[in-house]
Structure formats: C-alpha cells, structure tokens
C-alpha positions in Angstrom: 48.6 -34.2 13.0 48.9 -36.6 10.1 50.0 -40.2 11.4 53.7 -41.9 10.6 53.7 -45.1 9.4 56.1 -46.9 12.2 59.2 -48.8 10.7 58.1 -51.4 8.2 54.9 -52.5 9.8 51.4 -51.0 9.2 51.0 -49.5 11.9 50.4 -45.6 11.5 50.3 -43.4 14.9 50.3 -39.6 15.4 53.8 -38.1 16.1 53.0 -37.7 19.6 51.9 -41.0 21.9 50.8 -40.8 25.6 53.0 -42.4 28.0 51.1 -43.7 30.7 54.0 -44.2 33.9 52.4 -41.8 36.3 49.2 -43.9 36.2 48.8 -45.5 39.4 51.5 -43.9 41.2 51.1 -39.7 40.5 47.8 -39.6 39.3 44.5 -41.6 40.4 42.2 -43.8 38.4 39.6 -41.1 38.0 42.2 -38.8 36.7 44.2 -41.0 34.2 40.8 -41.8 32.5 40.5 -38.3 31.9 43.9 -38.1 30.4 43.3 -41.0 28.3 39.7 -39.1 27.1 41.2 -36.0 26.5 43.9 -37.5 25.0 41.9 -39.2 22.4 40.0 -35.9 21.6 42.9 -34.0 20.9 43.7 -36.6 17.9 46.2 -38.6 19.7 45.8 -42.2 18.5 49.2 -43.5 20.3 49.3 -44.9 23.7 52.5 -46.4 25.0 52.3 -48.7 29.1 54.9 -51.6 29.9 54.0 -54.2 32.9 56.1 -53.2 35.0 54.7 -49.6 35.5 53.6 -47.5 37.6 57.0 -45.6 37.7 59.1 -45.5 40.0 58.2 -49.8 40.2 57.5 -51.2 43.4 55.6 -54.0 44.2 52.2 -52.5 45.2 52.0 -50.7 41.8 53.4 -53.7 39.4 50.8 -54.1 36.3 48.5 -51.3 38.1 49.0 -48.8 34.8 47.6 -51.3 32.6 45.2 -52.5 34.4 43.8 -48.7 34.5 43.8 -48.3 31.0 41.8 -51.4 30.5 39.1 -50.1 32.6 39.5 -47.1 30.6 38.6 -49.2 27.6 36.0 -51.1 29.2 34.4 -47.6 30.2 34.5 -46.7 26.5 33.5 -48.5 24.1 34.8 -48.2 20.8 38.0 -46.1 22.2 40.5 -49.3 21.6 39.3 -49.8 18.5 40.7 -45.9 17.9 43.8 -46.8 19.8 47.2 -48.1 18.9 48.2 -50.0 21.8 52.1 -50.6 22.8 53.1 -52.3 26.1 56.6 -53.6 27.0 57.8 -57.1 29.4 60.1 -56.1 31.7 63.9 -57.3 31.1 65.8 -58.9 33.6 64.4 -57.6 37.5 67.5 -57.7 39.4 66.2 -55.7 42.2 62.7 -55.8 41.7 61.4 -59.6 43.4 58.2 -58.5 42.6 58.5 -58.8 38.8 59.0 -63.0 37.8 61.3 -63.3 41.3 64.2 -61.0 40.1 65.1 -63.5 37.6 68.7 -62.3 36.1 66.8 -63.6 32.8 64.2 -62.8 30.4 63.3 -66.3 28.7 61.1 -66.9 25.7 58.6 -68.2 28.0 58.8 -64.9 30.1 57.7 -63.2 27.2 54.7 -65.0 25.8 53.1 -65.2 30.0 53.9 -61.7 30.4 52.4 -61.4 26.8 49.2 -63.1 28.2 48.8 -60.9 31.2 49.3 -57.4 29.1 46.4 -58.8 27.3 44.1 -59.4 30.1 45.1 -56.6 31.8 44.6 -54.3 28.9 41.3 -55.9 28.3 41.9 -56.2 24.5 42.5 -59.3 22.3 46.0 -57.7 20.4 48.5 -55.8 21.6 49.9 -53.9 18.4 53.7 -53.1 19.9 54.7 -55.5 22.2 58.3 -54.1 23.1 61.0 -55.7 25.2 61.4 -53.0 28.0 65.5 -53.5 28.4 68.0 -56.0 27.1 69.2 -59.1 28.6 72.8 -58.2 27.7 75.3 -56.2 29.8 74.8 -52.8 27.7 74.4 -48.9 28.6 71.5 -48.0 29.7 69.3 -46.4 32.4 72.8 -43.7 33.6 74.9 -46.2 33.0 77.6 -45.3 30.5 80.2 -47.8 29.2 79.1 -51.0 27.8 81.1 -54.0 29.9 81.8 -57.3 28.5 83.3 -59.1 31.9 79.5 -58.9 32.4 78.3 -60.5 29.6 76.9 -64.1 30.4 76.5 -66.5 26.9 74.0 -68.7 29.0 71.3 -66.0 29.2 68.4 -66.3 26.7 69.5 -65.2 23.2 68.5 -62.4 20.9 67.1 -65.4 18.5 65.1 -67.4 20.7 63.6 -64.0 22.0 62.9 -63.2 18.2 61.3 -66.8 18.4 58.9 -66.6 21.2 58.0 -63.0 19.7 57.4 -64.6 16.2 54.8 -67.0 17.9 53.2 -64.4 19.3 52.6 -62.5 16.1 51.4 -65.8 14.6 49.0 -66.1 17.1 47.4 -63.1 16.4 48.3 -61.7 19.8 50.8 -58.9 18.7 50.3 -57.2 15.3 54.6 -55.5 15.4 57.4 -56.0 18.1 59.7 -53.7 19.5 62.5 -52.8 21.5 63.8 -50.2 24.2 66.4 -49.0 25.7 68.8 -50.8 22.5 72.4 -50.0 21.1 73.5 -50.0 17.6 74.1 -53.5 18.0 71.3 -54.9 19.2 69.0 -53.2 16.4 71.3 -54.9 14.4 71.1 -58.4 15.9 67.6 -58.2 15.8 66.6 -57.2 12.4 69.6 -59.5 11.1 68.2 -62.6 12.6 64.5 -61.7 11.9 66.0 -61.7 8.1 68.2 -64.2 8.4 64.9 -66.8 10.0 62.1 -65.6 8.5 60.9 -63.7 11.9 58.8 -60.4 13.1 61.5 -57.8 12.0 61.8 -54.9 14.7 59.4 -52.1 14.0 60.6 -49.5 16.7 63.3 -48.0 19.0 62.1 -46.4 22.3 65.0 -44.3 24.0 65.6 -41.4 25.6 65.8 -38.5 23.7 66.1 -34.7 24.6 68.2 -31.7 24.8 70.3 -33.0 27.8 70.5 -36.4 26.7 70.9 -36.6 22.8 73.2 -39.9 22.6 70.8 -41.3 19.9 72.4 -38.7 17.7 76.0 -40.8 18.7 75.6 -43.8 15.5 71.8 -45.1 17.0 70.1 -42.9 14.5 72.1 -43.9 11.4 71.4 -48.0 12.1 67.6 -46.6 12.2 67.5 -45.1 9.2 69.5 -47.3 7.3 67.3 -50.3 8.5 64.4 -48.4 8.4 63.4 -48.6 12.3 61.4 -45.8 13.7 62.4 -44.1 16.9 60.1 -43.2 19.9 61.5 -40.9 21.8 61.1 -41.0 25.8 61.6 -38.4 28.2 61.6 -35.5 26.0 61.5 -32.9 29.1 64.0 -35.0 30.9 61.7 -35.8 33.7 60.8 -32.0 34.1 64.2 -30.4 34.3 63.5 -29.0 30.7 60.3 -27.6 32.1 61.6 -24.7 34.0 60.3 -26.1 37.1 63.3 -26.5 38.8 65.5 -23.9 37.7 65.2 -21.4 40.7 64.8 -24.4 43.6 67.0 -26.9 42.6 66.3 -30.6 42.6 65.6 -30.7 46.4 65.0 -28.3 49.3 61.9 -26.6 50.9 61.3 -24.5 47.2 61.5 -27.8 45.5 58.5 -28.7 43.6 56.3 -31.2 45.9 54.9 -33.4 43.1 57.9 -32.8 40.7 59.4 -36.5 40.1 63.0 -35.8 40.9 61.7 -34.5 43.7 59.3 -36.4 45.3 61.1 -39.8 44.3 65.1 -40.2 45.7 65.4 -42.9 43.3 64.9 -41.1 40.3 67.3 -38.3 41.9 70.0 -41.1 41.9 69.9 -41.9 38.5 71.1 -39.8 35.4 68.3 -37.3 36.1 69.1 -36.2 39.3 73.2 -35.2 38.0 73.9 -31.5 39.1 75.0 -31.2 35.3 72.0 -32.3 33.7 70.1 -29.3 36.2 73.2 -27.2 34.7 72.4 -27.8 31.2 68.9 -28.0 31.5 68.9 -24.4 32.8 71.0 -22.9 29.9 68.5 -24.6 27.6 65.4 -23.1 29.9 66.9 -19.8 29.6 67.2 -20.0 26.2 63.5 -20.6 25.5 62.2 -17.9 27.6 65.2 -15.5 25.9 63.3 -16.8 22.3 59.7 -16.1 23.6 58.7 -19.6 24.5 57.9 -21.8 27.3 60.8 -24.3 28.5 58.8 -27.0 27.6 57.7 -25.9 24.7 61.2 -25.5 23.2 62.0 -29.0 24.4 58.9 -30.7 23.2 59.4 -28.4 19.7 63.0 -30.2 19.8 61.7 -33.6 19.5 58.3 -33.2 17.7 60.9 -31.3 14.7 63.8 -34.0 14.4 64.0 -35.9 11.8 65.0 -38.8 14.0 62.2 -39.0 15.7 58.7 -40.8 14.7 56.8 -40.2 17.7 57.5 -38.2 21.1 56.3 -39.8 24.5 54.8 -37.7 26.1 53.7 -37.9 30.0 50.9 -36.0 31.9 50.0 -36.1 35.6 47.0 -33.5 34.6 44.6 -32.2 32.0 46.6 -28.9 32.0 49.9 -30.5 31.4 48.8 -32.8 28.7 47.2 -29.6 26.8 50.3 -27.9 27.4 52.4 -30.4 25.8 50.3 -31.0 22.9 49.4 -27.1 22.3 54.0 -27.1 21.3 53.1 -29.3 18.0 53.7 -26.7 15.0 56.3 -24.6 17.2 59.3 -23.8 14.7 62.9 -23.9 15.9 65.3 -21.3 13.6 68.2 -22.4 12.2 70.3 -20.1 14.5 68.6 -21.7 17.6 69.0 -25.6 16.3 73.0 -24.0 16.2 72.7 -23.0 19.8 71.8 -26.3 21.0 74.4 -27.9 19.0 77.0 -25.0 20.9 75.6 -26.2 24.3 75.9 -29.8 23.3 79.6 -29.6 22.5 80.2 -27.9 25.5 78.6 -29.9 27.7 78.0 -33.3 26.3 75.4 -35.5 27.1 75.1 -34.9 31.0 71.5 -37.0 31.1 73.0 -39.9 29.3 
C-alpha cells in the first residue's frame, strides 16, 4: 500500500488505519498488543484511539484504550517511531460524569489537559492528529438527523478559541496536525476559515462515518473536502458488523444472535442508528449482493471504502488476529462499474437508513 499524504500537512499514512475502540472492552491487553503487532507487519503505519475509549464509554474503561497502546509502545521499541499516532478529546459529556464531570462544554483548557493526558497515556512525546471527537454545537450527529438551532447556545466555547488552544498545542511541539470528527459542511468551513483568517493549525482531516448504509458524506461533506483540500477518514466501514453478514440470518437480537457481535452484546449501540430494523434491511440486500458477486460481505464493504475517491484512509476495527487479516486481505478488491450502479439503485431506494 503506498501512503496518502493527509490534507495539507505532512503527514503520509497507509489507506487503511487501525481503530483501536474494542481495546479494553472486547479484546484484552494481551490480545490488542497482538493486533497492534500484526498490524504493523502487514504495513499498516495508521493508528487512530480518542480518550474517551473503550467503546461503548463507561467509566471503568475511560482512557483504558490508550493506555494499552502505550504499553504496547513501551513493549516495542522503535514501533512509535513507525507509527502515525491520532487520538481525539472527547466533546461535550452530557451523560458521561466520568469524562471532565459531564461538562455541557469543551473549553480551550479542556483541550490542552486532555492533550497532556493522551500524551502520558500514549507514552510518546507528540501526538501527530489530535482530533476533536464531536462538536460543541447543536449539529447531526451520532443517529441524530436534523440540525436544531433552539439548541444552539452562543456562550459555549467558540470554533476560534478552540482553533487557539489547538494552535498552542502545535507550537508546543505536542501535536504535529489537528483534526476534527463527526463535522458538517459548516464546521469544516468555520474551521479552515478562521485557521486562514488568524494565522492558525488549518484542519488536516474529517473522521465520519462512511459505508454502504450510511453514505451521507456523499450529501455536500465531500465537495467542502475536496475543495478545501481536507482528507476524509472514514469510520465504521462495516457499520458495526451489519455489512459483515453476521447478522443476516439471526437478526440483531435473539438466542441465534452473535454473542460477541457489538449490536448485540451492547443495548446501547442497538439504540442508536445501528440497531434501526432498516439499516439490518439494507445491510442484507448489500450482503446478498456480495455473496451473488463471489465475495465476502465484508469484503465488498471494505472494497467500497478502500476504492472511493472520497476517502483517504478506512478505519478499520479488529477484536482478533483473524478479523484484522480479513479486513486487510479486501485491499486490491475491484468493484465493476455495473455493481458501483447497484449500490447507487439501493441507495435511492432506501436512503441512508444508518445515518
């Protein structure tokens, strides 16, 4: 895999990057470092954490993922230096006490502690893509669909002084690029206008969802990145396993349900976008698809995102050594033009139902 230069920073990763969610909550210590090893010796030089993971986020697990992968470093010397490292601080954690007291806010001082802790944690001196995880605005995101301005509150922390505390972070040496996730049109926007504007870290990536059943990049969110040269990294290109095939016969819950399948171990994640009967309804026409074209489920999916010109680089996730060899065995798979159609068919007819 040759490496992509992300947005206009000089940072250059392969088009697939390990997401690291599960570590801590699915899969073990002992088995994440051998992720992370294997990982590395299939070529992958991408590795994408937040603070507030393990996934789903509770308290007991809050910072355990990164604190995993800087054992991991710690265990291997001269792996980081091989690494590109992106990490994310948590937006505003209504609901989650355990991450700076639920504060409604994310302030510029927010940023550089949590900054300082991804550091330690991570047990490196630089984070290369430091990311802010969600927005403080009122916007879409997470299954929710419409943005809402009753909800908008002027008195949180602004998109500039955000920019600010970020800039001093680069100056610092502590952050080489910044990013953002979970954005809208506008806030790309707002962010690269200001950076401009002030003389500030312009935003090097995009990291949203991205797959068959949810492709509402593709909606205006691509265009903005192109035009102002921001690079996307795509999350949740098997839509937490429904575009694996795994769930096609059982449905999302039941005693044929699979045990360590997210949706269904986790009723959270079967409350948000998805657990939606349409997104299993779409998922299997795209399933069937595959297997009617001689491939895997997952392989068309992952073949999806690695093949879009959209995308820089595809997140992928692995609770084992067989998964992650799975995922990264799809690089190179083609799509035809008469299957790309297809999706397009299926898209129109069924929207976005993971949005």
């Amino acid at each position: 895999m040759k490496t992509i230069q992300l947005g206009r920073s000089d940072l250059h990763v392969t088009p697939i990057c390990l997401g690291t969610m599960t570590f801590g909550e699915q899969v073990n210590e002992a088995d994440s470092h051998a992720i992370l090893s294997r990982s590395l010796a299939h070529g992958i030089n991408f590795l994408d954490t937040a603070e507030m993971y393990a996934v789903p986020p509770k308290a007991e697990t809050f910072n355990l993922t990164e604190t995993i992968i800087g054992n991991w470093f710690a265990k291997n010397p001269g792996a980081r230096a091989k690494m590109v490292v992106a990490t994310k601080v948590a937006g505003p954690s209504r609901g989650m006490p355990w991450v700076r007291g639920g504060s409604a806010d994310l302030t510029a001082a927010d940023i550089e502690s949590a900054c300082e802790g991804s550091l330690k944690r991570l047990k490196t001196d630089v984070i290369d893509l430091y990311q802010i995880h969600w927005p403080v605005r009122h916007v879409p995101m997470f299954g929710m669909t419409y943005f809402d301005p009753s909800k908008d509150n002027p008195a949180l922390t602004s998109i500039h002084t955000q920019l600010e505390a970020l800039g001093r972070l680069v100056k610092a040496g502590k952050v080489r690029a910044i990013g953002l996730s979970n954005e809208t049109p506008y806030g790309v926007h707002e962010f690269v206008r200001l950076a401009e504007q002030h003389g500030l870290p312009r935003v090097t990536t995009v990291q949203n969802p991205y797959c068959l059943v949810n492709r509402s990049l593709e909606n205006g969110l691509d265009e903005t990145m192109h035009r102002l040269g921001v690079s996307l990294l795509a999350y949740s290109p098997l839509a937490f396993g429904l575009l694996t095939g795994k769930y096609d016969a059982s449905g999302l819950t039941g005693p044929d349900a699979p045990a360590q399948g997210r949706i269904a171990k986790y009723e959270s994640v079967r409350k948000q976008r998805w657990g939606r009967p349409a997104a299993l309804e779409a998922a299997r026409r795209y399933n069937q698809l595959a297997r009617d074209n001689g491939m895997t489920p997952s392989q068309m999916a992952l073949a999806f995102c690695y093949t879009k010109w959209q995308v820089a680089s595809t997140i992928i996730g692995a609770t084992s050594l067989a998964q992650l060899d799975e995922d990264v065995a799809a690089w190179g798979t083609t799509l035809s033009p008469e299957l790309l159609k297809t999706f397009d068919d299926i898209r129109r007819e069924m929207t976005d139902p993971a949005i």
